[in-house]
Legacy VTK file of the C-alpha trace (Angstrom):
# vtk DataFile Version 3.0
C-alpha trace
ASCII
DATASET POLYDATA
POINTS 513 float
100.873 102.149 129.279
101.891 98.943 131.234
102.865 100.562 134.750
100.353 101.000 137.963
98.410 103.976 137.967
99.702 104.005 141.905
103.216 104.140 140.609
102.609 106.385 137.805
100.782 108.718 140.178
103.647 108.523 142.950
106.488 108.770 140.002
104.200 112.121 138.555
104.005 113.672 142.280
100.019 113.783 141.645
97.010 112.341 143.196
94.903 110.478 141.077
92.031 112.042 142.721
92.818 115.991 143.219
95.724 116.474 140.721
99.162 118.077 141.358
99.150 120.215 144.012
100.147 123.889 143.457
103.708 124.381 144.817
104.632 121.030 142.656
102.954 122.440 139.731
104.597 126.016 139.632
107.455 123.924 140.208
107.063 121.759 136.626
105.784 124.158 135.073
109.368 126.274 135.193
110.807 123.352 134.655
109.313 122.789 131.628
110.154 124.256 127.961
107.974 127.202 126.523
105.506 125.907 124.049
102.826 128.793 124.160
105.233 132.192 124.653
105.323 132.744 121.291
102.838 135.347 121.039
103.756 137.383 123.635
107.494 137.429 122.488
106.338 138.599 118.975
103.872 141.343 120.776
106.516 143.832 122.350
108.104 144.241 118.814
104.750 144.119 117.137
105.474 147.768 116.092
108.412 146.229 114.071
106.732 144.294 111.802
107.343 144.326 107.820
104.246 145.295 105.942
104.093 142.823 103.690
103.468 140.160 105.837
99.621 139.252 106.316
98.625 138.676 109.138
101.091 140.612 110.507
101.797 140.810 114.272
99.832 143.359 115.703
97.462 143.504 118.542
94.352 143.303 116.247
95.618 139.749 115.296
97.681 138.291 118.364
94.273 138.718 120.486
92.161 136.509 117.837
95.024 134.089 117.897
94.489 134.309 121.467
90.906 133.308 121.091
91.149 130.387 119.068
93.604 128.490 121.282
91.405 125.629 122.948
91.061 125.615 126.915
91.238 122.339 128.892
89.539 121.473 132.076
92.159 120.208 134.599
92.293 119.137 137.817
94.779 120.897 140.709
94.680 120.798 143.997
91.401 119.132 144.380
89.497 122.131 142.328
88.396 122.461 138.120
90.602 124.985 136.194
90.914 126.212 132.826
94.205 125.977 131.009
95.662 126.082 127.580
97.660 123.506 126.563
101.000 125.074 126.742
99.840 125.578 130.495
99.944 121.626 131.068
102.497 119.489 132.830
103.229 115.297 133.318
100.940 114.605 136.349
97.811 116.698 135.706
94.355 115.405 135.276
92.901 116.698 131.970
89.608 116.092 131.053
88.467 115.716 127.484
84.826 115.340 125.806
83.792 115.079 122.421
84.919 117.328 119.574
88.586 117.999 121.660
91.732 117.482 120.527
94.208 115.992 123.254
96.871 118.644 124.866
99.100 116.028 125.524
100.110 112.614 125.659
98.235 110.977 128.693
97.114 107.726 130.226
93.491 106.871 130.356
91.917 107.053 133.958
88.255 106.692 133.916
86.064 107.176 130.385
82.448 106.896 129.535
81.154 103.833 127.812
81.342 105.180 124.689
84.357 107.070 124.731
86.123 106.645 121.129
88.999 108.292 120.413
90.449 108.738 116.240
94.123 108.511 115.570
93.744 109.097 111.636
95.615 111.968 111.110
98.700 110.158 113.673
99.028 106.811 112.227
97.885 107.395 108.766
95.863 104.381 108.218
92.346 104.870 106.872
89.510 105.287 109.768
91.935 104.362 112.597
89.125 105.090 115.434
89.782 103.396 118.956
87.309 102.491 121.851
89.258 104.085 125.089
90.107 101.026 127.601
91.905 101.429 130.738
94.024 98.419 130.612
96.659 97.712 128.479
95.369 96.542 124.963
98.672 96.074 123.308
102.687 95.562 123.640
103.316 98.828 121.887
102.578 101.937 123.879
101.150 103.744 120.372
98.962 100.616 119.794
97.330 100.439 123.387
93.864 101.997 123.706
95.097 102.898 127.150
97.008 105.908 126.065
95.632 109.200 124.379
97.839 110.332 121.858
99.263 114.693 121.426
96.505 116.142 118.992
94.371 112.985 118.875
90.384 113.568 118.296
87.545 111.981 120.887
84.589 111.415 118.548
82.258 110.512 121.448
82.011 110.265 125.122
84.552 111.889 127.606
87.514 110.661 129.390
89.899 111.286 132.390
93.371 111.203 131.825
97.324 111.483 133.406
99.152 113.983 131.215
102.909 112.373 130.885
104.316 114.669 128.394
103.982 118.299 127.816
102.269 119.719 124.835
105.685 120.078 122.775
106.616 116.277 122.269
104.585 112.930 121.315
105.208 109.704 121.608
104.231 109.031 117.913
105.181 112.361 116.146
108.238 113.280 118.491
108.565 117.199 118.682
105.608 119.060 117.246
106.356 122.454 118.783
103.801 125.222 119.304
100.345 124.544 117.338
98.703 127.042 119.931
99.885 130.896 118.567
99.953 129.189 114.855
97.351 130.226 112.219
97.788 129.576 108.271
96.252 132.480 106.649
95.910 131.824 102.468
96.558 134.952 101.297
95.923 134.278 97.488
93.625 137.332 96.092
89.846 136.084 94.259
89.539 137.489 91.107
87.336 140.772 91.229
88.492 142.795 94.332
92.050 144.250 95.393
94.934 143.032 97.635
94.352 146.132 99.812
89.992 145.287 100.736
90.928 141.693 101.146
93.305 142.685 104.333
91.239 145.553 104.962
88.136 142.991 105.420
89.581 140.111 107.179
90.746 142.714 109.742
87.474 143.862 110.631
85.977 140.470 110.625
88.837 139.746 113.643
88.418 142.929 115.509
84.513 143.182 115.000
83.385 139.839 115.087
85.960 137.638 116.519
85.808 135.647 113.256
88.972 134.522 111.652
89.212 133.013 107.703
91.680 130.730 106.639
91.538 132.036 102.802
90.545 135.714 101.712
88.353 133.331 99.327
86.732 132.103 101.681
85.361 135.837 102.646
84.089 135.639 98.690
82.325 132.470 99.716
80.914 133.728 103.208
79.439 136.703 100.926
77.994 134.942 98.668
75.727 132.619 101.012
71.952 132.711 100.826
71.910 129.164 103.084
72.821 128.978 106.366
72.199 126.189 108.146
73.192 125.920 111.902
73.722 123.501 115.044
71.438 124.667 117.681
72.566 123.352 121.362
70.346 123.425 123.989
73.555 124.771 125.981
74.101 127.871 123.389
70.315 128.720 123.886
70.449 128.799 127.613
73.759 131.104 127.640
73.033 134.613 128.438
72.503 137.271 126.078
72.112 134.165 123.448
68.044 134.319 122.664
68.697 138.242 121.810
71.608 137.352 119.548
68.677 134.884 118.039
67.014 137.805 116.786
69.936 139.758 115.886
70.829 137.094 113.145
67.656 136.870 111.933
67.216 140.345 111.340
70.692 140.422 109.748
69.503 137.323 107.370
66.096 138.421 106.163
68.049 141.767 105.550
70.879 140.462 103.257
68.233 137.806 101.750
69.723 134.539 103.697
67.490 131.683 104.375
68.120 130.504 107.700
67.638 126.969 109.749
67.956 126.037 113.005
68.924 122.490 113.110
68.256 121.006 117.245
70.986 119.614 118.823
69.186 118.767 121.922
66.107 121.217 122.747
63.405 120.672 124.435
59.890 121.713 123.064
60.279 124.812 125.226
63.145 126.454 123.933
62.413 125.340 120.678
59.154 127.554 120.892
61.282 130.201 122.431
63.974 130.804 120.051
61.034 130.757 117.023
59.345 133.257 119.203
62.884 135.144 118.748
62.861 134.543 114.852
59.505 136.539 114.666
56.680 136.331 112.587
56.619 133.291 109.615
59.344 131.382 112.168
57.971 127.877 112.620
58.920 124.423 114.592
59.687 121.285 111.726
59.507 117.791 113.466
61.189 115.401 111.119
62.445 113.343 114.092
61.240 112.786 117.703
64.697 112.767 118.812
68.050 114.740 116.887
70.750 113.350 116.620
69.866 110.050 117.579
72.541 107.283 117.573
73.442 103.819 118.869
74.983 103.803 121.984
74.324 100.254 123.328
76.552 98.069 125.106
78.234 97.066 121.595
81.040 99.462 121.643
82.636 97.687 117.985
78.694 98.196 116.953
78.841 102.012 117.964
82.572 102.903 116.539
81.226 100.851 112.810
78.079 103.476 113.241
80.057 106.313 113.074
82.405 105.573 110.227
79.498 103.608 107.946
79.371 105.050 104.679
75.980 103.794 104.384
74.271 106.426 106.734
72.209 107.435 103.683
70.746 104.165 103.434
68.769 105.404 106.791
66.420 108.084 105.138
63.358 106.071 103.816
61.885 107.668 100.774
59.090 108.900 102.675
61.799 110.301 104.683
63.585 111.852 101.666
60.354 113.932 100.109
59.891 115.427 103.148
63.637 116.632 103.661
63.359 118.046 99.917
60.058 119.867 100.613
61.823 121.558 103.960
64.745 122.574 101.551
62.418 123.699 98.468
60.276 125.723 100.922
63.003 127.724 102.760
62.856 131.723 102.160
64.330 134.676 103.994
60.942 135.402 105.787
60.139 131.973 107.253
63.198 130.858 109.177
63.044 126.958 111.027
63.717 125.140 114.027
64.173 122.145 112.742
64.182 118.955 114.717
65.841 115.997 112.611
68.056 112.853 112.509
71.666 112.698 111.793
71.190 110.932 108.188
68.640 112.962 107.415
70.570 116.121 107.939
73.179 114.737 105.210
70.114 114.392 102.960
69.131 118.188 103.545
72.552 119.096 102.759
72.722 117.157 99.745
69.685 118.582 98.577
70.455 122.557 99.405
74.404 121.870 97.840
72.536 120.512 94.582
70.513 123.767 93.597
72.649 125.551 91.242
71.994 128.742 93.027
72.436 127.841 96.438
75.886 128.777 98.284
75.298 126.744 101.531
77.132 127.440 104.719
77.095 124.706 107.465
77.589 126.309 111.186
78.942 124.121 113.810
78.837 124.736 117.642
79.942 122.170 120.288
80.339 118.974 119.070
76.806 117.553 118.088
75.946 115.296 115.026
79.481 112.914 115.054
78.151 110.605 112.112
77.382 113.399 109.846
80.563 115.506 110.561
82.660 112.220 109.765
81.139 111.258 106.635
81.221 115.128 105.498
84.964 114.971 106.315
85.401 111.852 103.480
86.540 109.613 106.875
86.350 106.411 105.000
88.416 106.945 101.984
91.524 105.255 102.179
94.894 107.510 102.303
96.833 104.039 101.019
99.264 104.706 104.013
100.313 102.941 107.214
101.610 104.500 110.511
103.919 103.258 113.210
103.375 99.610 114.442
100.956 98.712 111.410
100.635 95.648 109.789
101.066 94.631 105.750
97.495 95.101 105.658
97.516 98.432 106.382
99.421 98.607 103.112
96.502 97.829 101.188
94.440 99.869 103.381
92.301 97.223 104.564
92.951 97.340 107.897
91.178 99.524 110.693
92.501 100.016 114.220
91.418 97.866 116.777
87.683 98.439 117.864
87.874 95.618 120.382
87.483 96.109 123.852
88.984 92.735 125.226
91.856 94.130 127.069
94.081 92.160 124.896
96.186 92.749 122.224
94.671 95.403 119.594
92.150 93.237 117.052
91.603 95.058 113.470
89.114 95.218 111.005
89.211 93.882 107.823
87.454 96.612 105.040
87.711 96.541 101.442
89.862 100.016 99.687
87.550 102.706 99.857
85.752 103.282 96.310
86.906 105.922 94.214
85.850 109.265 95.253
84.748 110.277 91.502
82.086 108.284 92.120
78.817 108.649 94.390
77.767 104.300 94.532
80.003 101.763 94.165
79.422 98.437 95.359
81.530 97.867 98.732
82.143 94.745 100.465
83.336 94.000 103.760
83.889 91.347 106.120
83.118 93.381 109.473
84.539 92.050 113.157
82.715 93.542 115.976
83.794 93.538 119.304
80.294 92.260 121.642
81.702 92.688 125.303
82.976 95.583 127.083
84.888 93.249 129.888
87.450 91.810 129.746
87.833 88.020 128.853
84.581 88.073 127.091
84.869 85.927 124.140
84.054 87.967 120.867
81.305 87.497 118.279
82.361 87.499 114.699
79.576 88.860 112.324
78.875 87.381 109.185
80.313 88.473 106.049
77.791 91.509 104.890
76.700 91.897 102.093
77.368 93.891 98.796
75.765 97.760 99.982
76.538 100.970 97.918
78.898 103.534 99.406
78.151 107.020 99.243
81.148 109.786 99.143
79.308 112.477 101.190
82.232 114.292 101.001
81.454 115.173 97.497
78.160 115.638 96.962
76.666 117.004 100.181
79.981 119.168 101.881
79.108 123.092 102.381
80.376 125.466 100.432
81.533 127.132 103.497
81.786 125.092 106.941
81.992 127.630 110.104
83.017 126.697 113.304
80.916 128.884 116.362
83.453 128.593 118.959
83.618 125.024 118.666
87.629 124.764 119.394
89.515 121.125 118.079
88.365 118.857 115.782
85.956 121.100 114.151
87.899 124.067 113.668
90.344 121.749 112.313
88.268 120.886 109.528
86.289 124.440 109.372
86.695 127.375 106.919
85.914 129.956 108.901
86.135 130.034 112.680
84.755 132.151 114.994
86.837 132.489 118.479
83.706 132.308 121.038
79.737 130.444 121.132
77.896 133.760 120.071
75.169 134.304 117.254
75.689 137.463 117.301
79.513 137.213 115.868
78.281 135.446 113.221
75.696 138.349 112.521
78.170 140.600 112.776
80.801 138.862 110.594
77.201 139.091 107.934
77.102 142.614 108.326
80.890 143.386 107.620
80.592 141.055 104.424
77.964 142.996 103.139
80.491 145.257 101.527
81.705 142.858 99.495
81.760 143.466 95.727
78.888 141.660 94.303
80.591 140.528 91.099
83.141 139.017 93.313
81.295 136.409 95.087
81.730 132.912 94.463
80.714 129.921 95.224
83.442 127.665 94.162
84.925 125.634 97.141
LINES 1 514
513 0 1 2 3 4 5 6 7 8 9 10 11 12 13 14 15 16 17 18 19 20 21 22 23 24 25 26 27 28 29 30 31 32 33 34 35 36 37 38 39 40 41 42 43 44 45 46 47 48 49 50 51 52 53 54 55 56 57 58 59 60 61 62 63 64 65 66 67 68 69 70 71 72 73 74 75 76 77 78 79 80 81 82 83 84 85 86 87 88 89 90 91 92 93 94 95 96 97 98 99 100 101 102 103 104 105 106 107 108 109 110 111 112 113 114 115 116 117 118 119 120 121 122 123 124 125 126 127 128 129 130 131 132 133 134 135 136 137 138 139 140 141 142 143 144 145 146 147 148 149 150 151 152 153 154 155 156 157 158 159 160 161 162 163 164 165 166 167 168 169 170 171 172 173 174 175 176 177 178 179 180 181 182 183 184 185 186 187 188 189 190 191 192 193 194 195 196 197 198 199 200 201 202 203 204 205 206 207 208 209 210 211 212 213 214 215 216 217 218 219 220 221 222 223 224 225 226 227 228 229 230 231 232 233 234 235 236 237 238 239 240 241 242 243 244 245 246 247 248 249 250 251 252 253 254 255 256 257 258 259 260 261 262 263 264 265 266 267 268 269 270 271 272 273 274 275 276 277 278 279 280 281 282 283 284 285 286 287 288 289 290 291 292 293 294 295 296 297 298 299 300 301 302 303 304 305 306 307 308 309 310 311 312 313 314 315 316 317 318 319 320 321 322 323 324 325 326 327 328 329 330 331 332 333 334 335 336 337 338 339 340 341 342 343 344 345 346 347 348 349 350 351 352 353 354 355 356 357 358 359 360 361 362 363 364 365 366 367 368 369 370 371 372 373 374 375 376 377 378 379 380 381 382 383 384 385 386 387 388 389 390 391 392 393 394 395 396 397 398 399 400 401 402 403 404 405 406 407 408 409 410 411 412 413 414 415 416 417 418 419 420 421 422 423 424 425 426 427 428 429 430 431 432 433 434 435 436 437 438 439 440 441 442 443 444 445 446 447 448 449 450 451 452 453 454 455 456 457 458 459 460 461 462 463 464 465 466 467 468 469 470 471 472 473 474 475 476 477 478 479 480 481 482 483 484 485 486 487 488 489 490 491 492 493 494 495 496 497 498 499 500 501 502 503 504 505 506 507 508 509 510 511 512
């Protein structure tokens, strides 16, 4: 984290500019141990396999495994590639964007102004979410904000970076081993249907829609939806074959009695018209917001990262604001499908509203990585896990202390925040003392705000989560967190995975999460 990026690059073999070259990289990667050859080990005795183990290795299975594993971006040879993970070596130049998970260790290169990276999950301290510098930030190699961690998330922006480690070993979590051919199926039988349609139905959900669960209750839940609510990129709407898969779902959705909205993640006027010309008659454009997804991304990086853990999003939605997101969600019906155009808070508020109707099983489709703020505070990102990880401080014992959001290239500053409120409840007063960082050079003195403020906290978490959240190809961070995940960007798996459902026994559905 300290060393020249000259050196590093000489030491690696690799240019900084075109990447390892590809006689040195056929030559690391032999060199280095298998990490992703798990699979196709298991596949040549497939035939083998005991019955009684679900998901067992068969083709069937292996290939959806296959098409959950994320693909990285990488430079070599002067020319973009794809590669998994286990296909990455020290030198090459990975690039990451938001919503990815890192393959490897790496050092930073070149990253967007808002580039922020969360090491939660690594360090167990509570909201531990770092603005990416390329400097050295800190003694410590974990600590600096120069360095992206194996299996950290990027929350926003994009980033360049040096791998230095393969995708077997960490600097903070030592050997990991494979994560790639790894899937934890819950195999626990809902009450109401047999051992035998369970297996029989998560199989054709793989094979016929690309769709894999990670409970055979969450098929129960998936059945039992009438709510479907779903990102909408303006990149998913101009990939072939997409607009037709539009109309597929729909039809699918008025069929089975669905209600079905379109949130936009980015779409023009044009397409928006398009893909309700796709929905059919009754299909209609709601403006609740001029532009979706709107957030801060000033020059105040310590601003930006405090925007995107706040607990007080909801405080955003003015009343006026609020009756109008509770008339879109009173007036939703099978035959009227929405493109709905709307701000981050206020989707929250729509969720909240649809997950408090006692007949509503709501699920929450995510594609890309669109809509950070809400997907945090859905995730319960600023309750405290009362833990500290490597290199923190006896603050983090009383978890008041958040990782370092300033960009001073000096050594990493933290946050002081009071214990997160109890998650039982939905407003508790919370108070915190709040240190921003105000320059993104270095040597820049800081600002210190002001202490803020008594403001209630709201635990999202509990009161507006889906009952079933569905990753659309959306590889990392969200299928991390998903139920349900479907291996590629296409409506029409998710239409199909509707349609192979529909033989679910009715008494057998449930909502419970």
């Amino acid at each position: 984290h300290g060393s020249d990026l000259l050196f590093m690059s000489r030491f690696m073999k690799t240019s900084l500019r075109d990447g390892l070259d590809e006689a040195r990289y056929r030559e690391k990667i032999a060199e280095l141990p298998a990490c992703g050859d798990a699979t196709k080990v298991v596949a040549r005795g497939a035939w083998l396999c005991c019955s009684s183990k679900f998901p067992p290795n068969q083709c069937w299975w292996l290939d959806t495994v296959h098409a959950l594993r994320p693909v990285y971006t990488v430079i070599r040879d002067g020319k973009s590639c794809s590669s998994f993970a286990s296909e990455i070596v020290p030198g090459d130049i990975v690039f990451l964007s938001a919503g990815q998970k890192a393959a490897t260790d790496g050092r930073i290169l070149v990253h967007s102004p808002e580039a922020v990276v969360e090491v939660t999950h690594i360090t167990n301290r509570p909201a531990d979410i770092r603005v990416c510098a390329t400097e050295q930030t800190a003694a410590t190699a974990i600590e600096s904000r120069n360095l992206v961690l194996l299996r950290s998330h990027v929350l926003s922006g994009a980033l360049f970076y040096m791998a230095v480690r393969g995708c077997s070993s960490g600097l903070a979590q030592g050997d990991v081993g494979n994560e790639e051919s790894s899937f934890a199926v819950c195999t626990e039988v809902p009450p109401g249907v047999s051992l035998s349609l369970c297996r029989a139905t998560f199989k054709r959900l793989c094979t016929k829609a690309v769709t894999a669960c990670k409970s055979f209750s969450v098929m129960s839940r998936i059945a039992s939806t009438n709510v479907v609510v779903l990102l909408l990129s303006s990149e998913l709407v101009k990939t072939p074959g997409q607009l037709e898969a539009v109309s597929q779902l729909v039809k699918v959705c008025k069929l089975q009695r669905r209600r079905l909205v379109f949130v936009s993640c980015g779409l023009s006027s044009e397409e928006s018209q398009e893909v309700v010309e796709r929905c059919g008659v009754g299909a209609s454009v709601v403006r609740l917001a001029d532009e979706p997804g709107a957030q801060a991304t000033s020059g105040d990086r310590g601003s930006f990262v405090d925007s995107i853990i706040d607990p007080t999003i909801s405080q955003q939605v003015s009343d006026a604001d609020q009756l109008r997101v509770k008339d879109v969600a009173d007036n939703l019906s099978p035959e009227n499908p929405c493109v709905l155009h709307i701000l981050q808070a206020q989707l929250l508020f729509l969720l909240r509203s649809l997950r408090a109707a006692t007949d509503n099983v709501v699920l929450f489709g995510i594609c890309g990585f669109h809509f950070p703020r809400c997907f945090v505070a859905l995730r319960g990102e600023c309750r405290s896990s009362g833990q500290h990880g490597m290199g923190g401080s006896a603050e983090d014992d009383a978890g008041s202390a958040r990782t370092a959001v300033v960009p001073d290239g000096s050594a990493t500053k933290h946050s002081r925040v009071a214990p997160c409120p109890d998650p039982d409840a939905d407003a508790k007063v919370r108070t915190a003392t709040n240190t921003t960082a105000c320059s993104t050079e270095k040597g820049t003195p800081m600002r210190t705000a002001a202490q803020s403020p008594a403001r209630p906290s709201v635990d999202w978490a509990a009161i507006a989560k889906p009952h079933v959240l569905l990753s659309l190809g959306s590889i990392g961070l969200v299928s991390d967190e998903a139920d349900v995940i479907i291996g590629k960007p296409d409506l029409s798996c998710l239409a199909a995975a509707f349609s192979v459902l529909q033989q679910w026994p009715v008494k057998a559905r449930s909502k419970q999460p």
